[in-house]
SEDOMI-798393 format. One line per field, with one value per residue (C-alpha): residue number from 0; x, y, z. Coordinates in nm, 3 decimals, always signed. Example, Ala and Ser with C-alpha at 12.3 -4.5 7.8 and 13.67 -1.06 7.14 Angstrom:
<sites>
k <- (0; 1)
x <- (+1.230; +1.367)
y <- (-0.450; -0.106)
z <- (+0.780; +0.714)
</sites>
This chain:
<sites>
k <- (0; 1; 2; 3; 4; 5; 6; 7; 8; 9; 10; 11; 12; 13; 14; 15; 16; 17; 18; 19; 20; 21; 22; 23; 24; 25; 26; 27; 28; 29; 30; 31; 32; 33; 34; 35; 36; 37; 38; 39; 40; 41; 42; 43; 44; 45; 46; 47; 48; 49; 50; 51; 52; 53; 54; 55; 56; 57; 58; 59; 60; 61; 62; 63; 64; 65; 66; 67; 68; 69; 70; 71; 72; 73; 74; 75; 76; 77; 78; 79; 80; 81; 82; 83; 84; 85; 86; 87; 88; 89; 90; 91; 92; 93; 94; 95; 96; 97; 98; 99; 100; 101; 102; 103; 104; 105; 106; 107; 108; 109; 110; 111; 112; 113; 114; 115; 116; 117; 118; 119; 120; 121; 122; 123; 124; 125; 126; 127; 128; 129; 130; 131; 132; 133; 134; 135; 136; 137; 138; 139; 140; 141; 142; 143; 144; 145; 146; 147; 148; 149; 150; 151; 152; 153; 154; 155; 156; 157; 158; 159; 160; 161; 162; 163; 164; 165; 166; 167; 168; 169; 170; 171; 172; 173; 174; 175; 176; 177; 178; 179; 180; 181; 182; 183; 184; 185; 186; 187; 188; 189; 190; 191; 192; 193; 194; 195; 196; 197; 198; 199; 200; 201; 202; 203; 204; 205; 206; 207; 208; 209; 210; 211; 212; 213; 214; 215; 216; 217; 218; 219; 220; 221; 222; 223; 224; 225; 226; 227; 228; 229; 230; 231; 232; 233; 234; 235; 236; 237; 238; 239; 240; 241; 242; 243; 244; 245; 246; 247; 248; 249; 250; 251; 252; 253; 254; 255; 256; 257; 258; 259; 260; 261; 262; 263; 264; 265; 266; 267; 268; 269; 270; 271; 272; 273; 274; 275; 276; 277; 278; 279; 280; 281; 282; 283; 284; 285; 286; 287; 288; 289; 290; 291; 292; 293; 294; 295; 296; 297; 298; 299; 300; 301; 302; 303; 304; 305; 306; 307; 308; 309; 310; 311; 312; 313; 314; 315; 316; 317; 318; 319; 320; 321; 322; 323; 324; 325; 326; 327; 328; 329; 330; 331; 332; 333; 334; 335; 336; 337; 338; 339; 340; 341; 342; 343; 344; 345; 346; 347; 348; 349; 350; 351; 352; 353; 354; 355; 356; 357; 358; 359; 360; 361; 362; 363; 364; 365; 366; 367; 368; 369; 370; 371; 372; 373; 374; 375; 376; 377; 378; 379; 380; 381; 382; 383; 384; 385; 386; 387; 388; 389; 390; 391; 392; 393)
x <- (+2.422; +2.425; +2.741; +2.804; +3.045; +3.183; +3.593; +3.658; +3.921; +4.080; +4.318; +4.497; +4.475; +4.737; +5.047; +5.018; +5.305; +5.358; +5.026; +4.777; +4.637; +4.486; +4.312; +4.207; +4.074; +3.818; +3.702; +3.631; +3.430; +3.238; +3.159; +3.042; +2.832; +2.714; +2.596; +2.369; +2.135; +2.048; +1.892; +2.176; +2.466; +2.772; +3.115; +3.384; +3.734; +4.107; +4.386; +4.674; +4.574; +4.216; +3.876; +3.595; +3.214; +3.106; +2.742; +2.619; +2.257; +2.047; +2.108; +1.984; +2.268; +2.139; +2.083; +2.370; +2.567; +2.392; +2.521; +2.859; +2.868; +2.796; +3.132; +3.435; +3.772; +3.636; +3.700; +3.565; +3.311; +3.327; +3.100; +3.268; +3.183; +3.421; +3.559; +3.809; +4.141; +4.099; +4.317; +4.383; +4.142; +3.832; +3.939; +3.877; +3.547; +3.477; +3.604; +3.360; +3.048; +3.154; +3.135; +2.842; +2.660; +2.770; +2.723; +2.416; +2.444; +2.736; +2.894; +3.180; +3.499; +3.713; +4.039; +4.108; +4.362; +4.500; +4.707; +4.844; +4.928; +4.960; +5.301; +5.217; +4.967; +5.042; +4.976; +5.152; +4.932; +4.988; +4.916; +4.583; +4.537; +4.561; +4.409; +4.078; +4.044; +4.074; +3.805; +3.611; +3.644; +3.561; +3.222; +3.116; +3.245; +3.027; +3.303; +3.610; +3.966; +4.050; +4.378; +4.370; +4.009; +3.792; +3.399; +3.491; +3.777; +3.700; +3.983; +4.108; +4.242; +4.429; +4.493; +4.343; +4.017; +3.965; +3.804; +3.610; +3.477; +3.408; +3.252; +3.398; +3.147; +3.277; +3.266; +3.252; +3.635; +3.823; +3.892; +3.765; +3.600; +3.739; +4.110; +4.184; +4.039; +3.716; +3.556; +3.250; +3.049; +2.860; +2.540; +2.243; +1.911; +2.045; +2.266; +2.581; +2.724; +2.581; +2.790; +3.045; +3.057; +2.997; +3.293; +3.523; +3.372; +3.542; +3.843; +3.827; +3.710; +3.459; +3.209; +3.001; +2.795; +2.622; +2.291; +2.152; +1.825; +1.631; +1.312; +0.950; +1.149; +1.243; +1.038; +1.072; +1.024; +1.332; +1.496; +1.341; +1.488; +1.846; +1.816; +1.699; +2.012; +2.234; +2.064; +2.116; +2.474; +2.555; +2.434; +2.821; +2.961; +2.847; +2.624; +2.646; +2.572; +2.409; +2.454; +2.135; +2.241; +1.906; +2.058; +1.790; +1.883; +2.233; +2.073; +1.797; +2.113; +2.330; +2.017; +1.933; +2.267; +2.503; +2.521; +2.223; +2.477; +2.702; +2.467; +2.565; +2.922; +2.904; +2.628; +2.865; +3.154; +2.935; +2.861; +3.198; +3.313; +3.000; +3.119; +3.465; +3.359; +3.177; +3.446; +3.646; +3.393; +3.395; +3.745; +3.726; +4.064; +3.838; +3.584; +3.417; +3.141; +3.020; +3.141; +3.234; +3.402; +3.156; +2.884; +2.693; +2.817; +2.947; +3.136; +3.380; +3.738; +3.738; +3.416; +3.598; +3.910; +3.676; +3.533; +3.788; +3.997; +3.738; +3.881; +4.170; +4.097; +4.161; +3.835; +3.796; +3.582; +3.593; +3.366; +3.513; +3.580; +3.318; +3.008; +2.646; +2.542; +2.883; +2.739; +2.346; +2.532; +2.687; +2.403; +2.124; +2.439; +2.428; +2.063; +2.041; +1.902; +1.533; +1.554; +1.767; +1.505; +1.260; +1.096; +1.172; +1.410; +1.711; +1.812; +2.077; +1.777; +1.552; +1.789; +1.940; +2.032; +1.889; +2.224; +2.477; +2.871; +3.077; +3.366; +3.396; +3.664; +3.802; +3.869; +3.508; +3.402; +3.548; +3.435; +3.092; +3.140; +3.298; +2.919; +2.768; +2.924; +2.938; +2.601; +2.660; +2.885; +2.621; +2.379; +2.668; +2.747; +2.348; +2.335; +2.669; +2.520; +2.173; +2.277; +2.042; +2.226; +2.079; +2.234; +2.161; +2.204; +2.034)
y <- (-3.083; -2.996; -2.793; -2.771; -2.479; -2.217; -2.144; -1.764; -1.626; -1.246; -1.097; -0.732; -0.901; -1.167; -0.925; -0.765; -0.978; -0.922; -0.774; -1.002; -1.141; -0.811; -0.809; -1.165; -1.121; -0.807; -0.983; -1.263; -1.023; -0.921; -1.260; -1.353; -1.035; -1.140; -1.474; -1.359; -1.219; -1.570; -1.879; -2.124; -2.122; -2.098; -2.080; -1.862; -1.954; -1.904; -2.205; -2.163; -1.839; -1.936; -1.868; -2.116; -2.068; -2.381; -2.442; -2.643; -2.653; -2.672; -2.314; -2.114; -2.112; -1.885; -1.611; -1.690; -1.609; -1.284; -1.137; -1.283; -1.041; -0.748; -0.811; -0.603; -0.808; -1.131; -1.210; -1.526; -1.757; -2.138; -2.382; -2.645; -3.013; -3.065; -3.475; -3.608; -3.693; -4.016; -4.285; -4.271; -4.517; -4.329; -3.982; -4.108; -4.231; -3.938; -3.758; -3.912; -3.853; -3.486; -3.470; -3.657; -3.472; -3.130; -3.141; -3.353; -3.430; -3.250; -3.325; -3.047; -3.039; -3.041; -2.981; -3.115; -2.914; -3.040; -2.861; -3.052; -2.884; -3.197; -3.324; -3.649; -3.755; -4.043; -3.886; -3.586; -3.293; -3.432; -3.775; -3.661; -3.476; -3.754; -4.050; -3.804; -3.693; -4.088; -4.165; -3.896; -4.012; -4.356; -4.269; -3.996; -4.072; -3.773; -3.553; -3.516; -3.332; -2.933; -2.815; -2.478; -2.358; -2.627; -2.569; -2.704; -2.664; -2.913; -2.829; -3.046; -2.936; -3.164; -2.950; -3.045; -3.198; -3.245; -2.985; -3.042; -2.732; -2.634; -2.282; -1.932; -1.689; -1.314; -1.121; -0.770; -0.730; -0.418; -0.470; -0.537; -0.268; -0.135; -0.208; +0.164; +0.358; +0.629; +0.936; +1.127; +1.162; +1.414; +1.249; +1.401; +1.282; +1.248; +0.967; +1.106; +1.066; +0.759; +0.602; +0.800; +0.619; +0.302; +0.322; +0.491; +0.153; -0.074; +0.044; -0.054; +0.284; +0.292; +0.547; +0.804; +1.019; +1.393; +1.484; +1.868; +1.883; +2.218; +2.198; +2.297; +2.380; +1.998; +1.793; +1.437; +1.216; +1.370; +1.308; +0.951; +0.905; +0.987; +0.735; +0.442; +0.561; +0.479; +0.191; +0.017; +0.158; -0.002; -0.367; -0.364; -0.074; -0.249; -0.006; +0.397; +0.667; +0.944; +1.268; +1.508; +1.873; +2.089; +2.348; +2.584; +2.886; +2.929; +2.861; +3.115; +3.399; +3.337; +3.342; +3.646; +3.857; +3.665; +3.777; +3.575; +3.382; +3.277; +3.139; +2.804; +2.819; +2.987; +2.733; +2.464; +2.608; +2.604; +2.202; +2.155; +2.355; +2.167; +1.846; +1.869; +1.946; +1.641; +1.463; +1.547; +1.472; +1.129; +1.028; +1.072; +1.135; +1.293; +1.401; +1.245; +1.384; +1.239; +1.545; +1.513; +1.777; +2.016; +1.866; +2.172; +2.499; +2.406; +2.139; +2.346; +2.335; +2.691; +2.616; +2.314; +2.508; +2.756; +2.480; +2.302; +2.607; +2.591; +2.236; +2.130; +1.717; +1.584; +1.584; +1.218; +1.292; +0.943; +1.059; +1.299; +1.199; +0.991; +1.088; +1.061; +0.767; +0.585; +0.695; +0.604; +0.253; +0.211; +0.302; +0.093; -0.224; -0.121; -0.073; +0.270; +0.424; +0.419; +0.566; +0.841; +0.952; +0.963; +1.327; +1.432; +1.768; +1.806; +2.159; +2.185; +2.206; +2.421; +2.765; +2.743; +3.037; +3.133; +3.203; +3.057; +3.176; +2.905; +3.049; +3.173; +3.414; +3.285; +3.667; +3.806; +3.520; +3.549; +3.923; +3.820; +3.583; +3.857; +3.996; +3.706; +3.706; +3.727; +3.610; +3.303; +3.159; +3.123; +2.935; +2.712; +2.640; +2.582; +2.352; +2.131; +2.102; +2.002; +1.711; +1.417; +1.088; +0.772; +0.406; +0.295; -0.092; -0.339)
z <- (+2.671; +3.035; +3.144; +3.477; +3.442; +3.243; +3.189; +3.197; +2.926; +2.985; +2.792; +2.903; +3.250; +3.122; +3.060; +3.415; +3.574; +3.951; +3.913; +3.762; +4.111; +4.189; +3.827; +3.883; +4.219; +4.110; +3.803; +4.017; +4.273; +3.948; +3.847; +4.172; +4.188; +3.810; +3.856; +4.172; +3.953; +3.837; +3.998; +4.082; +4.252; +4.124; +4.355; +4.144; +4.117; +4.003; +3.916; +3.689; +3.531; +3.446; +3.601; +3.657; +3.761; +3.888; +3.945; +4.204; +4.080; +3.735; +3.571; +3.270; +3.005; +2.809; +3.137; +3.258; +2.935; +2.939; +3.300; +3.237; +2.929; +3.116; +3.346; +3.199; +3.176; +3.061; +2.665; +2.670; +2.810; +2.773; +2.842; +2.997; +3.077; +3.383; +3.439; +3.699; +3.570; +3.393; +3.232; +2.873; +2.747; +2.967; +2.882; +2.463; +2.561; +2.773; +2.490; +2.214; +2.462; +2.465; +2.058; +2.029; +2.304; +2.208; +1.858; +1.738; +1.395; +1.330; +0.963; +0.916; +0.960; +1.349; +1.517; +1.821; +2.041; +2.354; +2.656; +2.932; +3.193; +3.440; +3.228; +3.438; +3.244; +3.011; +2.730; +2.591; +2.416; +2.076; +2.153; +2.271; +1.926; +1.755; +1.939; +2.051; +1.668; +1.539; +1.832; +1.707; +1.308; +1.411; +1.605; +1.389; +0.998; +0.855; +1.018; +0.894; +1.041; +0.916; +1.131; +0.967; +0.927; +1.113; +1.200; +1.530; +1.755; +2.014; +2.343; +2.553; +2.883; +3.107; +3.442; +3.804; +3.631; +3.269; +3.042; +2.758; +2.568; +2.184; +2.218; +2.278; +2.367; +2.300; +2.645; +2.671; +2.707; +2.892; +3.293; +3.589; +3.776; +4.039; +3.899; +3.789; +4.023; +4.053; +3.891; +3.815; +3.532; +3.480; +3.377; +3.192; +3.040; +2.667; +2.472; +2.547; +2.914; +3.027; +2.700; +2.807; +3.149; +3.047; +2.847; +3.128; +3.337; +3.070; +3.146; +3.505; +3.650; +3.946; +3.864; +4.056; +3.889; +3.916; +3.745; +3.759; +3.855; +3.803; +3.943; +3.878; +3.518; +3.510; +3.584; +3.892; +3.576; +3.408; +3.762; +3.708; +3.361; +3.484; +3.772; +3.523; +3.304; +3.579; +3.690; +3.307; +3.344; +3.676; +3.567; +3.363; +3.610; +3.919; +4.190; +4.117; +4.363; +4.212; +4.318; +4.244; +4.269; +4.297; +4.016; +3.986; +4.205; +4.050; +3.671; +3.752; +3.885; +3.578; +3.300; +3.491; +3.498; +3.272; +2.902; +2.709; +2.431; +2.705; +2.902; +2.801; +2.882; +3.202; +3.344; +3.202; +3.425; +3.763; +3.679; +3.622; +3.961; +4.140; +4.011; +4.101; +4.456; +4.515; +4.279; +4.594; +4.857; +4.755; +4.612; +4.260; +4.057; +3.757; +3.569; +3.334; +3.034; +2.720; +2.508; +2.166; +1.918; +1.792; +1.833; +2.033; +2.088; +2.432; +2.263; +1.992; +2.077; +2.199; +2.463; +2.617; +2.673; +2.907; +3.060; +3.156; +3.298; +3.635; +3.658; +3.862; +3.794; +3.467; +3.288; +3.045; +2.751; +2.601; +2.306; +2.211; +1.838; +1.829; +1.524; +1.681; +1.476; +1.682; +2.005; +1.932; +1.820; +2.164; +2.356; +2.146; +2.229; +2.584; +2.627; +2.714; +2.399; +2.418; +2.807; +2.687; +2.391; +2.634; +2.616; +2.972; +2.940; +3.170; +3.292; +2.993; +2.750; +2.931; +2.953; +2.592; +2.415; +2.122; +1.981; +2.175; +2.173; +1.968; +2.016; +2.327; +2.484; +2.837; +2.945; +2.835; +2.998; +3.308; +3.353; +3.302; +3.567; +3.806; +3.781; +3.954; +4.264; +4.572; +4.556; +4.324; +4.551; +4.833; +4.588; +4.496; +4.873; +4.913; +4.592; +4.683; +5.098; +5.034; +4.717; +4.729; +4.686; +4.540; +4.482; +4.127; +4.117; +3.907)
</sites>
């Protein structure tokens, strides 16, 4: 069957009222940034609350399913077989060819299910219902009619052109990026944060991200490994500048005057601090990491509290009652996995204590702290002035 286009379905976007054009208009920017990827053109389009990707050339179906799945706000994707309007007694044949075409050799069961949204048309929504489905019977008496559970519901859409489609392709759901504004994830080599900002992306949110490099301790391929993450991350989230903060002078001061079982927190606060800073720089409204409850020691309740006291931006933590097996899940879906199991160490594995705090104390934390400055605050000046951004886009 060759289908010239595809309809679009979306779902949250639908209840946004005065609203919904701005929705519509990024998720057709997305679309349109999509379907470049692929050989063919398409031209991407809104009428009457639905989107269409037209293609003006022979395309891969199958590809093009594939980056239309990776765009955030659609729920759907139907292959359509686009007509001009048509009399009544065309639109049956037209109808049949459809069928015939679409499903070769098809012997189950089929509903058909018509909308008119041109009320000129002849025939009223039920009237098409009934004469397409007797057309249908008549040219293909293996099938027979199901209105509650059919194998096939084959719509009809009577609008500016005619649509014929039987096949709803689940899209990736959530909105459009770039509906719901910007912030930056703090992203590392493991599992964690780059599920962490895919997920803040289905929600709509532009993201930036921050990686801490220590260096000769880590190594460029670990830098490497963090780039790919957010390169696999932007093909849903669109392009991603990432920040690279060279980390090591301020990890080498605090493992060298900071208490050894707080090491963890402390370094943890001078991300956060580093983060929110650039956050700033580059008009972000949060913070975003891929903790989840007590999973490390940084991660108890009582380390998150300290960590987010340095933090005047809400920090999202959209994992944060996720189990590990939930999170490998999402990131073998989103393809991330096997990069982030690659054995390149980031700094936050390289200066671990042996025994870390669990539950650490925000005032003995903040007088070990008081130890590390004035000088600290010079290497954190350094650090923030001389970040290396890159553009991660795939």
């Amino acid at each position: 069957m060759d289908f010239q286009a595809f309809l679009i379905k979306y779902a949250e976007i639908g209840i946004k009222g005065k609203n919904r054009y701005i929705f519509e208009d990024k998720l057709v920017s997305r679309i349109n940034s999509a379907l470049k990827r692929i050989a063919g053109g398409f031209t991407v389009s809104k009428a009457s609350g639905r989107i269409y990707a037209v293609a003006s050339e022979p395309f891969d179906r199958e590809e093009a399913v594939t980056e239309l799945q990776t765009v955030f706000g659609i729920s759907g994707i139907c292959p359509v077989v686009q007509k001009e309007k048509m009399p009544p007694d065309e639109l049956l044949k037209a109808a049949v060819d459809y069928f015939g075409k679409a499903h070769p050799g098809f012997a189950g069961s089929f509903k058909v299910l018509a909308t008119r949204a041109d009320k000129s048309y002849p025939l009223d929504s039920q009237e098409i219902n009934y004469k397409v489905g007797e057309a249908v019977l008549a040219a293909f008496p293996e099938t027979h009619v199901d209105v509650h559970e059919p194998d096939i519901l084959f719509r009809i859409e009577i609008r500016e052109k005619v649509n014929f489609y039987s096949e709803t392709i689940p899209g990736p759901g959530g909105m459009p990026v770039g509906s719901a504004g910007k912030a930056m994830v703090l992203l590392s080599g493991g599992i964690d944060s780059p599920v962490a900002g895919w997920m803040m992306a289905k929600r709509g949110v532009t993201v930036e991200a921050v990686y801490f490099h220590a260096p000769p301790y880590t190594s460029e391929r670990a830098k490497q490994k963090v780039v790919e993450l957010a390169e696999i991350v932007s093909r849903y989230a669109g392009p991603i500048r990432l920040h690279v903060v060279n980390f090591t002078d301020v990890q080498m001061h605090i493992y060298q005057n900071a208490p050894h079982d707080e090491l963890t927190i402390i370094m943890r606060r001078y991300m956060m601090r580093i983060a929110e800073v650039l956050a700033g720089e580059n008009g972000c409204q949060a913070l975003v990491t891929g903790e989840s409850i007590g999973q490390v020691a940084s991660q108890t309740m009582q380390s998150l509290v300290c960590t987010n006291e340095v933090c005047e931006l809400p920090v999202f933590r959209p994992l944060i009652a996720f189990d590990k097996k939930d999170i490998i899940a999402l990131a073998e879906q989103i393809g991330t996995f096997e990069t982030s199991i690659l054995p390149y160490e980031d700094c936050c594995t390289i200066f671990v204590a042996k025994h870390p705090v669990t539950k650490p104390n925000l005032g003995i934390i903040k007088r070990s702290e008081s130890g590390l400055v004035p000088e600290i605050d010079t290497l954190v000046k350094t650090a923030i002035e001389t970040e290396e951004c890159i553009v991660c886009a795939k």
